[in-house]
N, C-alpha and C positions, 0 to 999 in steps of 0.2 A: 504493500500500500504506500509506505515511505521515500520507495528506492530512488525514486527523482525529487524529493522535498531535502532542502536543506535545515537543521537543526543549527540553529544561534542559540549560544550558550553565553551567560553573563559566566562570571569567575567568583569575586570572593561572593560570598553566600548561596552559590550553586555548586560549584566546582570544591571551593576551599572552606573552610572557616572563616569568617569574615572576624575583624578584631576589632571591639568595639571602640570607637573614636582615636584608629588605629589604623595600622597599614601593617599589609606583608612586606616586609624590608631584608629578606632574606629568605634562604631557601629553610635553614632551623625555625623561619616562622610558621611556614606555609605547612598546614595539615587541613588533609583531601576530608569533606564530608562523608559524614555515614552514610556509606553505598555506592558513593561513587562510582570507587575503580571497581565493582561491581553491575553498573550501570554501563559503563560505555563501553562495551565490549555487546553488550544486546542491544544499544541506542545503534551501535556501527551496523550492526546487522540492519538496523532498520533504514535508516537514512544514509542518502548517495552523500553527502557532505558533512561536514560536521566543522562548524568556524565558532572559535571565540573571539566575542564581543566585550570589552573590560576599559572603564575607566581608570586613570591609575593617576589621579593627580598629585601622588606625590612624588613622581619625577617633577612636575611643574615648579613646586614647593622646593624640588632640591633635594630630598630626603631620600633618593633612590634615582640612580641612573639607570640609563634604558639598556646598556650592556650589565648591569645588576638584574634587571629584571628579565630580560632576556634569559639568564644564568638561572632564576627561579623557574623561568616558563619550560626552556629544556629540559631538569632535570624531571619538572611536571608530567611531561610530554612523554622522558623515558618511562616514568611509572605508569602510567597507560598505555601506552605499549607494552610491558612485560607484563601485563593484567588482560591481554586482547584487544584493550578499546585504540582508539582513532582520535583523534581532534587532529582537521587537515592544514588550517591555519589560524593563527591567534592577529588579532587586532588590535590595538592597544590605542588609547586617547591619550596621552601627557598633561593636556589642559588643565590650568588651574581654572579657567573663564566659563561657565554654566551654558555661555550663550556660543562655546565655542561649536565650528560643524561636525569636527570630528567627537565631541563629547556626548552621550548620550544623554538626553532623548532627540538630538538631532542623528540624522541619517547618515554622516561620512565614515563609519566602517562600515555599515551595508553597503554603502556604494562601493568601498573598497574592496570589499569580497568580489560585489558583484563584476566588478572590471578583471578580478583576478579570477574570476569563476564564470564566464558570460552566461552560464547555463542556468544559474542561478533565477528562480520564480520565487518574489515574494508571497505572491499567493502560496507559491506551497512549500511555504516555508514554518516553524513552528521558531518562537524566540522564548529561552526558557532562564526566566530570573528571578531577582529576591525584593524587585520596587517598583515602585511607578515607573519610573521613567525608562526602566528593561520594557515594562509593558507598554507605554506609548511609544516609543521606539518599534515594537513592534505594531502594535495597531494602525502607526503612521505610512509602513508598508504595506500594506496587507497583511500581514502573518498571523497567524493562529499563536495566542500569546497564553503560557504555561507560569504561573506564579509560585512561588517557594516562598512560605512564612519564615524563611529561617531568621529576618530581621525584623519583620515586619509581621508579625501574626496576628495583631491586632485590626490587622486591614482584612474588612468584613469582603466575603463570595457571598454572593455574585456582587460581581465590581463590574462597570461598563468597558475596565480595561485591560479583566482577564476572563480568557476562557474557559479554564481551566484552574483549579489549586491543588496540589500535591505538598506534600508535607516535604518530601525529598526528590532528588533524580533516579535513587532507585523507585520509589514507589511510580513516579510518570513511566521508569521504563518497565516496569510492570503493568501497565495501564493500557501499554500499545502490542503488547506479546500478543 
């Protein structure tokens, strides 16, 4: 059903632990949510693409270079891979500016994918995060938009800006077996 839809993945609170009024500033920060490396090994099965989508403003800030985070994103990448799963490329925003286009909930790493990927249908696409603005970001495309309370659980479903709630990435990829 998936195998031409693209999966957008946000990162800290889907992917990682997010830290609260914090950053991952190294790879001894970064630890993968319960299910994860469990999850994208059966999400690859499903979906032809698999890109992450991730704000990171604290390279903007200074706090974290893009070859630092680069260095978290790789070793990311190897443990999904020795787990099965897939993520085929990562996006990152730097911006410290809200109103910048590559920051989300504006559109410039979709677009970015989409130029590195031309195959790419927002229609059939699903974008899977922990906020508003992972889910306007994708409602602004088209996409079928998948919410994780992992920060935000207080944010009442049905919501006009998600389609979907899952507690975690393993339970959605459970969801689509």
């Amino acid at each position: 059903m998936y195998k031409n839809w693209t999966l957008f993945l946000d990162r800290d609170g889907v992917i990682n632990d997010e830290i609260p009024d914090s950053y991952v500033l190294s790879w001894d920060m970064f630890r993968f949510s319960n299910g994860v490396l469990e999850a994208l090994p059966l999400l690859a099965q499903h979906f032809g693409r698999i890109v992450m989508v991730t704000n990171q403003r604290c390279i903007g800030r200074g706090l974290l270079t893009v070859n630092e985070l680069e260095t978290i994103h790789q070793k990311m990448l190897d443990q999904v891979a020795q787990h099965g799963g897939r993520i085929d490329k990562i996006y990152f925003c730097p911006d410290v500016d809200n109103s910048s286009p590559c920051r989300k909930p504006q559109s410039g790493m979709a677009m970015a994918a989409k130029h590195d990927f031309p195959d790419i249908d927002f229609t059939r696409s699903v974008m899977v995060g922990n906020t508003l603005s992972d889910m306007e970001f994708g409602k602004q495309l088209g996409m079928t938009t998948v919410f994780i309370p992992s920060t935000k659980p207080q944010l009442a479903f049905p919501h006009p800006l998600m389609d979907a709630r899952f507690n975690d990435l393993w339970l959605f990829s459970q969801a689509i077996q």
